[in-house]
C-alpha atoms as a printed R data frame, in Angstrom:
   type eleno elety resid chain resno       x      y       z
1  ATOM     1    CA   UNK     A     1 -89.124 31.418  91.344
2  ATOM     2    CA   UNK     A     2 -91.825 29.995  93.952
3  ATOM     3    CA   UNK     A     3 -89.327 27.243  95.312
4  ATOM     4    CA   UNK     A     4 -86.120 29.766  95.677
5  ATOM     5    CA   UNK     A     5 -88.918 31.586  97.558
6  ATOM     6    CA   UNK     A     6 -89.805 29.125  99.779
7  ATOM     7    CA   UNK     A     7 -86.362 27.425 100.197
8  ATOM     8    CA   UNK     A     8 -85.160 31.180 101.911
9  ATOM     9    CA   UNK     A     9 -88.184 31.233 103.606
10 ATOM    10    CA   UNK     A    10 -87.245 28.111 105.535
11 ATOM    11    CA   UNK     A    11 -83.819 28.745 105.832
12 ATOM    12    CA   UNK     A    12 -84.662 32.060 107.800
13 ATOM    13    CA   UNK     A    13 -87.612 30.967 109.399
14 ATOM    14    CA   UNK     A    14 -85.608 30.105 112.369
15 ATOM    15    CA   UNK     A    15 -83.988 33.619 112.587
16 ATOM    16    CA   UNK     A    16 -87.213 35.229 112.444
17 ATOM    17    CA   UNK     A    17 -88.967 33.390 115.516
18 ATOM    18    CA   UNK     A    18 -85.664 34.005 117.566
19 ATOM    19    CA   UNK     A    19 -86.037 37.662 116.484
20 ATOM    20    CA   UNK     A    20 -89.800 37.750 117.765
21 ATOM    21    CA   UNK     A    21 -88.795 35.913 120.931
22 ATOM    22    CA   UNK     A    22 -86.276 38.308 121.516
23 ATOM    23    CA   UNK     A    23 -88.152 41.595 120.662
24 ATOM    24    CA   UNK     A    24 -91.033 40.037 123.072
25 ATOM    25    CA   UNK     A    25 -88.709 39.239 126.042
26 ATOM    26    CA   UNK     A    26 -87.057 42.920 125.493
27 ATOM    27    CA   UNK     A    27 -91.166 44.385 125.835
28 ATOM    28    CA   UNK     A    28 -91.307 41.843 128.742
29 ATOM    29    CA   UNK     A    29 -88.218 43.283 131.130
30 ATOM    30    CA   UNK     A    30 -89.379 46.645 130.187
31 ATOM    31    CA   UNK     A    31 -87.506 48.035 127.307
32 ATOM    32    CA   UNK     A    32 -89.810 49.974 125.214
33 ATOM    33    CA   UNK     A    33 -89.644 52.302 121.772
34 ATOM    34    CA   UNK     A    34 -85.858 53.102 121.003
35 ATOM    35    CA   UNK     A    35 -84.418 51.728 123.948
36 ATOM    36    CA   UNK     A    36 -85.509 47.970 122.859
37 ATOM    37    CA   UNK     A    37 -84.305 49.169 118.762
38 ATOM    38    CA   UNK     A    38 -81.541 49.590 120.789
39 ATOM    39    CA   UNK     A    39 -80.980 46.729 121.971
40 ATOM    40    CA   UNK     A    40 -81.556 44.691 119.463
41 ATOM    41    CA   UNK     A    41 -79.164 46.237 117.031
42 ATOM    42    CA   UNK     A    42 -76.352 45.617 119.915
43 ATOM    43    CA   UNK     A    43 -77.292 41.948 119.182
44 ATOM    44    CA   UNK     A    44 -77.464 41.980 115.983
45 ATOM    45    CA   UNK     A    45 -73.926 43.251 115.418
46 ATOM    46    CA   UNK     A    46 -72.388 40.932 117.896
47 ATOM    47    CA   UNK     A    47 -74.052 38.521 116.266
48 ATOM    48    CA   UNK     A    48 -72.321 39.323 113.174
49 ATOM    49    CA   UNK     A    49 -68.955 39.909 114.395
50 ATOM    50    CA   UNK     A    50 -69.511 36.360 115.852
C-alpha cells in the first residue's frame, strides 16, 4: 500500500510545485482571496480541455 503511495506521490509531485508556483505568482501580481480561486480554476479547466 506504502509504494502505490509513494509511486502517486511522485507522479504528482510535479503538479503540485507548479500549483504553488502559480498560486504564489497570482499573490505576487496582486490577486488576492476569490479573485486568485478564480483564477486558478480558469487554469485548471483549460488545462483539462487541453
Amino acid at each position: 500500500m506504502e509504494e502505490a503511495h509513494e509511486r502517486n506521490k511522485a507522479q504528482y509531485q510535479p503538479l503540485l510545485d507548479e500549483c504553488r508556483q502559480l498560486w504564489k505568482a497570482y499573490a505576487v501580481l496582486g490577486l488576492v482571496g476569490m479573485a486568485r480561486r478564480r483564477a486558478i480554476a480558469d487554469v485548471c479547466r483549460q488545462a483539462e480541455s487541453a
